[in-house]
N, C-alpha and C positions, 0 to 999 in steps of 0.2 A: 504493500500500500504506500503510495506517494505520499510527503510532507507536507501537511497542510501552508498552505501561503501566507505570508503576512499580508495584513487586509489593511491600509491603511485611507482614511476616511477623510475627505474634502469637501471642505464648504467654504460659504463664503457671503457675506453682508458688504455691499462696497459703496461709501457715499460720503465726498467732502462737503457737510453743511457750512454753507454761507447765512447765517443768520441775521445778516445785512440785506442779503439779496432780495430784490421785489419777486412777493407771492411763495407759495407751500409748491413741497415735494409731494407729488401725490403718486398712486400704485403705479400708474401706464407709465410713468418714468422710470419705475424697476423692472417691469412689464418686457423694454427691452431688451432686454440680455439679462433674459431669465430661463437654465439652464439644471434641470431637475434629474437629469440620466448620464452616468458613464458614457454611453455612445456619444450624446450629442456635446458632451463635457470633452471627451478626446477627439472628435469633429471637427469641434470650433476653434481649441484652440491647442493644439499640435501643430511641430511649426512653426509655432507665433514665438516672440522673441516679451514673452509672458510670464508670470508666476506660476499662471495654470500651466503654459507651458516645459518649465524648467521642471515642474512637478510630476508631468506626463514623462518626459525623456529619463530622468531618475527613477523615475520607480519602474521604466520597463530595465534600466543600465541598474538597478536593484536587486532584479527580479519579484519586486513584492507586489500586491494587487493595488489598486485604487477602486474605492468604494465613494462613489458621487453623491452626495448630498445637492442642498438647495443652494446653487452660486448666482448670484445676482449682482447686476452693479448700475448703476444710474449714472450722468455726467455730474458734477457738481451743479450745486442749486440752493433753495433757500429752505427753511427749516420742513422737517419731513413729517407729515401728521400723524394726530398721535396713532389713528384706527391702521394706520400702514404700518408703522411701526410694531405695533402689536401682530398685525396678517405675519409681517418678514419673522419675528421673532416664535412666535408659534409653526410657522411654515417651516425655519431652519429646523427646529427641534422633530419636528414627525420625520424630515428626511435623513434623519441622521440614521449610519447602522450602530445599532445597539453591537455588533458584534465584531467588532472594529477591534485592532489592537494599537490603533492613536489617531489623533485627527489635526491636521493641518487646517485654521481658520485664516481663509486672506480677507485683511478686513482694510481699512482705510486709515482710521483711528482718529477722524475728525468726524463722526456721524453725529448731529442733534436731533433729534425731534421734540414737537408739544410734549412728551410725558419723560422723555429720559433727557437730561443732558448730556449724561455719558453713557451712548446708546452701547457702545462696543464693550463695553463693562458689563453694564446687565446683558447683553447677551452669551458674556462669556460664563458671566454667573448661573444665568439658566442653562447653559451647557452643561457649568461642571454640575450642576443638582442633581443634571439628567443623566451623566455619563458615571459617574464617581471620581474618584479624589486617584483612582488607579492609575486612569488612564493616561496617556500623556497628552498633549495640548502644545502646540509649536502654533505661535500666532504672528502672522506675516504684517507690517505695518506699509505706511506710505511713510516718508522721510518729514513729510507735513504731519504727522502725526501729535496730537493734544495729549499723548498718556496719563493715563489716570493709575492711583493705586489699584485701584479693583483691576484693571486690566493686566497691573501685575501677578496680584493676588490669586486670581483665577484661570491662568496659564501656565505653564511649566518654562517656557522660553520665549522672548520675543526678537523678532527678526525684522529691523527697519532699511528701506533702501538707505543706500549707501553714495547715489549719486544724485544730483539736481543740475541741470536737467535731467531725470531719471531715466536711466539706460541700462541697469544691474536688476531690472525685476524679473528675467530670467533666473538669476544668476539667485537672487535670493530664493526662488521658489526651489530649486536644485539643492540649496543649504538647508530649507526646512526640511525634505525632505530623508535628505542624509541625517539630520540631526532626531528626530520622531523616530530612524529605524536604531538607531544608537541608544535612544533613551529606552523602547521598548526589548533591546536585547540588553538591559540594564548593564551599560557600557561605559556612562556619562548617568552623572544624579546633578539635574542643573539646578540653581539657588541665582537668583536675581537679586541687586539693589538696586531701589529707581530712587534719582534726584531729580529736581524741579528747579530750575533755575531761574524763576519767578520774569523771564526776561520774554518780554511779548515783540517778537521778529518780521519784521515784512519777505518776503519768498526772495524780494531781489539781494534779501543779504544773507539768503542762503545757497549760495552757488558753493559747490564742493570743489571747484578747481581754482578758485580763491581767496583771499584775507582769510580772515580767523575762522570762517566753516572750512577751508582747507587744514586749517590747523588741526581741528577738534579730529576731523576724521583723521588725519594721520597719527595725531594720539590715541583715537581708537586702533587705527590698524594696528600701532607697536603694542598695544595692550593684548589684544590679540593674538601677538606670539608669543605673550609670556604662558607658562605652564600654569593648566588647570582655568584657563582664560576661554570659554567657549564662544562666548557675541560680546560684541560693543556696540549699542544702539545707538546715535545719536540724533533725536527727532528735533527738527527745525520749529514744529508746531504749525501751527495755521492760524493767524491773528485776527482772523473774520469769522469765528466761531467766539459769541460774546460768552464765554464759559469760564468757571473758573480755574479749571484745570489748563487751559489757554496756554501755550508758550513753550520757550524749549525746554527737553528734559534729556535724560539719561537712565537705560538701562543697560547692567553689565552682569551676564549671566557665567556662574564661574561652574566648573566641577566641585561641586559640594563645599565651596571656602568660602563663607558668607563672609567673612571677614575679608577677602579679598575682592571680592565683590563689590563691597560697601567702600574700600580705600579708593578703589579706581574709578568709582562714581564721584566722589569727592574731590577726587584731583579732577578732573573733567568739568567738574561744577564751578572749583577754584581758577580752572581756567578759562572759563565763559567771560565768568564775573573780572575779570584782569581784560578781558578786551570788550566790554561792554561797547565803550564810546565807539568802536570799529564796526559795528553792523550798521549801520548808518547808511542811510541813503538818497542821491544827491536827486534833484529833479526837478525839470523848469514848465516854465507856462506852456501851453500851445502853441504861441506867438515866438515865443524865447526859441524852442523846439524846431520850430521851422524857419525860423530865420536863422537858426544854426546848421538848419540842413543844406539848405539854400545854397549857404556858402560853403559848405564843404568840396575837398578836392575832386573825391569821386565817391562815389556811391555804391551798392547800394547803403543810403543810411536809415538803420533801423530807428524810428518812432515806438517808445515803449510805452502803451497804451495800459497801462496796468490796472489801470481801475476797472477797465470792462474785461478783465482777465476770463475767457470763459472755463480755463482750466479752476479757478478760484467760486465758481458761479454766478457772473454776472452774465447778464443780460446778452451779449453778443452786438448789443446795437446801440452802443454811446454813441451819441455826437459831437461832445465838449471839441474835438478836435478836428473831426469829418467836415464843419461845420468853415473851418479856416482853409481845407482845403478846395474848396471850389476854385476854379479858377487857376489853378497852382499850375508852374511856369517848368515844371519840370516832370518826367515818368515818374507818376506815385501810384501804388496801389494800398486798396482797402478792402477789409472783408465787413462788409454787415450781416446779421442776420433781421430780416423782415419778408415774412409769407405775401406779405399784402403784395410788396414792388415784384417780387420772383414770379406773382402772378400774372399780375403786370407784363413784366416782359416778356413770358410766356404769348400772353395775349395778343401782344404786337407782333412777335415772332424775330427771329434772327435778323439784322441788316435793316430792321425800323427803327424812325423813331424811339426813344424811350424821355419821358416827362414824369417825373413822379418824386413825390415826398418817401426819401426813406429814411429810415432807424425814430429811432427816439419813441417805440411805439410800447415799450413795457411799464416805465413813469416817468415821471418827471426828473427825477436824480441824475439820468444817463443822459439829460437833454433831448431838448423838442425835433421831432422831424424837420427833413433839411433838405432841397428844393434843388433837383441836378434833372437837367437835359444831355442826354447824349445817345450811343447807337449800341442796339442791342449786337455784341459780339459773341455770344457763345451761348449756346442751349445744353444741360444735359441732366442728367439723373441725379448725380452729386455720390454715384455709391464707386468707391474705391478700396483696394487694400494697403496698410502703412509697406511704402519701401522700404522704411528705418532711418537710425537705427530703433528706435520708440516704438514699439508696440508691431512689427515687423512682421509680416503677413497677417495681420488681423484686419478685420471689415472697419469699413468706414463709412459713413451715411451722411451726408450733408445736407439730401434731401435734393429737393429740385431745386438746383443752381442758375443763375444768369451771371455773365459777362457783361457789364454795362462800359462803353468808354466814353468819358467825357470831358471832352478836350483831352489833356494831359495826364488828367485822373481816370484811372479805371477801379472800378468797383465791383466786387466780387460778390453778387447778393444771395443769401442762401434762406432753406426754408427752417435750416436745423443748426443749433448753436455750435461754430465747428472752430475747434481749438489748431492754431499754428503750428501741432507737433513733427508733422509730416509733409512733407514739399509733395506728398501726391496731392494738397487741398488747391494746389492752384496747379502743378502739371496735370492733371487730368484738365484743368480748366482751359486749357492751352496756353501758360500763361509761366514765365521763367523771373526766376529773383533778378537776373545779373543785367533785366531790360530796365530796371528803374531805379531813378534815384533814391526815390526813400519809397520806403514800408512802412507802413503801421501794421503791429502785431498786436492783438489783444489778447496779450499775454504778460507773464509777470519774467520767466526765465526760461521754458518751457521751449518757448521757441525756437529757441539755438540750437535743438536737435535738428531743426529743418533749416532756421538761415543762419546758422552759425558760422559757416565756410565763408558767406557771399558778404558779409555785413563788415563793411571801412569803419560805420564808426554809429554807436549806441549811444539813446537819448531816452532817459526816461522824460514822463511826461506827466505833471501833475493836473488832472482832471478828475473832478467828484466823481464817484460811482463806487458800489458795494466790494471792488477791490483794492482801492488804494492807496498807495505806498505812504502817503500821511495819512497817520494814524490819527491826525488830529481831526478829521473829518467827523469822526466816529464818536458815538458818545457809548460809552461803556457801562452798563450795566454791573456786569459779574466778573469780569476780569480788570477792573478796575483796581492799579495799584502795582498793577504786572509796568514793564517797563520797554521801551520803545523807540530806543536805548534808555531813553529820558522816560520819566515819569508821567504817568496819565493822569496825575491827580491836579 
């Protein structure tokens, strides 16, 4: 008789709440990329340069089973209602196999809804009620990660990216992996310290190949070859999740030396807090922004539209800045998202005419619709897969796309909120970085996976909207006291 297989069990709750953002997350937003069977779980995303994917390729390069639970994930957006929360959270628990020998959760670790603030905690708590204290638990984070105690409490090990722009979530779904079949051949006995470093960060002064987030990771890395050192987490946080758990922290998971654990959270802590003033980040008007562009040598130069970051959950269709470029005397491109104008263009059809008010149509904060003539250039579906490196052979849906050009600006209008991660968002559009002068990304960091080759020279850009990079915009609630470098009090 053949040896039974190790059965190891995946699931997954995926969703960065913006609690700033205009309007609730509701079901149809989990709805799509809601993936309840092994077949359609290794279908989707085998191949893909993914967590789920590093976790398929290990555990066939293992030999052990994967047993699929409920994986779901939403783009970012605004807080999640309480009645969905509850569906997700009662839904992961029936899908789980009771007969599992560990379970790998990828979660996000910035999720709120109406009734949890720290939704990833009580989920994991109702996991472990439902699984017991035996099993192992290996929980996957985003690098934007909010950690809270219960999420330590109720895991065995956590595993945050390790890059921004994030390109290693392969590479972490392969490490939980490996680390679940280690703990369940009682091989490794892991023991966590989490620190909190009370310091509330914007994403652009979280770049890993950079000032002091370069730093922290490579202190993690060297910690990580000391003996009995299993992970070095170091979560950036998410600053638009008005939470108190908010901000960056640290977990360091040892082989059974809590006391080791605890020192090397501590230095990491002590070393935030010594470069505080250093996260800091610089950023001019619209006006400033583009009259810097202007005069630049050459181009492409990127406009860093951070506040309507869709990766963050805003809206996709600010105009604080769309708004100045009418008119503009040089190759600019922009992406909006607005259904009404992509209908529009539709309407007229390719080589007509296009007259139409767009963006500014979700509130007020991202600014009013804004009034461009030009000729409809491109018709198509908007469905693509990422080249990379970012999420690399996975679907992508934009929805029905238009080409508008007007005058010197072209505009990329879409019907779905589509994040800058992957240059297939405008080559399938027929549309190349290295033809224009400046770009606007509405994006926070993210972007640089796709123009990061082509871009002479970067400009953030301070405009109102539910992402950005001044904090002062924001009026704080519950993480009020946390710091930004400076103080929110």
């Amino acid at each position: 008789m053949s040896e039974m297989k190790t059965v190891i069990a995946v699931a997954g709750i995926f969703h960065e709440t913006n609690t700033f953002a205009p309007g609730q997350t509701g079901e149809e937003a989990f709805r799509e990329e809601w993936v309840c069977d092994l077949d359609q779980f290794v279908n989707d995303y085998r191949d893909t340069q993914t967590t789920m994917g590093g976790l398929i390729d290990a555990a066939d390069k293992c030999g052990v089973r994967l047993s699929s639970g409920l994986y779901t994930a939403a783009l970012p957006s605004g807080m999640v209602r309480a009645s969905v929360a509850d569906l997700l959270l009662d839904a992961i628990i029936e899908s789980l196999d009771d007969h599992a020998h560990g379970l790998v959760l990828i979660m996000h670790g910035a999720m709120v809804s109406e009734n949890y603030e720290d939704f990833e905690g009580e989920c994991l708590r109702r996991i472990r009620e439902h699984l017991g204290r035996e099993i192992p638990i290996v929980l996957t984070l985003d690098l934007h990660a909010n950690i809270s105690h219960q999420m330590v409490d109720f895991s065995d090990l956590i595993i945050a990216y390790k890059t921004y722009p994030h390109i290693d979530m392969y590479e972490r779904g392969v490490e939980a992996l490996e680390f679940i079949i280690r703990m369940q051949n009682k091989e490794v006995h892991p023991v966590q310290a989490y620190a909190h470093t009370g310091m509330l960060l914007v994403p652009q002064g979280m770049v890993t190949s950079e000032g002091s987030m370069k730093e922290l990771m490579e202190q993690a890395f060297s910690m990580e070859q000391m003996d009995k050192v299993l992970n070095v987490t170091v979560a950036g946080g998410f600053p638009y999740s008005d939470i108190k758990d908010a901000g960056m922290s640290f977990v360091v998971t040892t082989d059974n030396d809590q006391a080791l654990a605890d020192k090397c959270s501590q230095q990491l802590l002590m070393m935030a807090a010594e470069r505080r003033e250093t996260f800091q980040v610089s950023y001019y008007s619209p006006q400033e922004a583009i009259e810097q562009a202007l005069h630049a040598v050459e181009g492409p130069v990127i406009l860093v539209e951070g506040s309507d970051n869709v990766g963050g959950g805003a809206p996709a269709d600010a105009t604080h800045l769309l708004k100045h470029l009418v008119g503009i005397t040089v190759p600019t491109l922009i992406v909006i998202r607005d259904i009404e104008a992509v209908k529009a263009a539709a309407y007229v059809g390719i080589g007509a005419t296009f007259s139409h008010s767009i963006g500014g149509k979700s509130d007020r904060l991202h600014g009013a619709p804004v009034y461009i003539e030009g000729k409809v250039r491109h018709l198509f579906d908007g469905a693509y897969h990422y080249v990379g490196p970012f999420r690399k052979g996975q679907l992508a849906d934009m929805g029905m796309t238009a080409v508008i050009e007007a005058g010197l600006l072209t505009v990329v209008l879409t019907e779905k909120r589509t994040a800058p991660w992957d240059l297939g968002h405008i080559r399938y559009a027929g549309l190349w970085p290295a033809d224009y002068k400046i770009i606007v990304v509405k994006s926070a960091v993210a972007w640089q996976t796709a123009f990061g080759l082509f871009a002479k020279e970067v400009i953030n850009v301070d405009t109102p909207g539910c992402c950005s990079a001044n904090l002062q915009h924001f009026h704080y609630d519950h993480a009020r006291g946390l710091i930004a470098p400076h103080s929110l009090e």
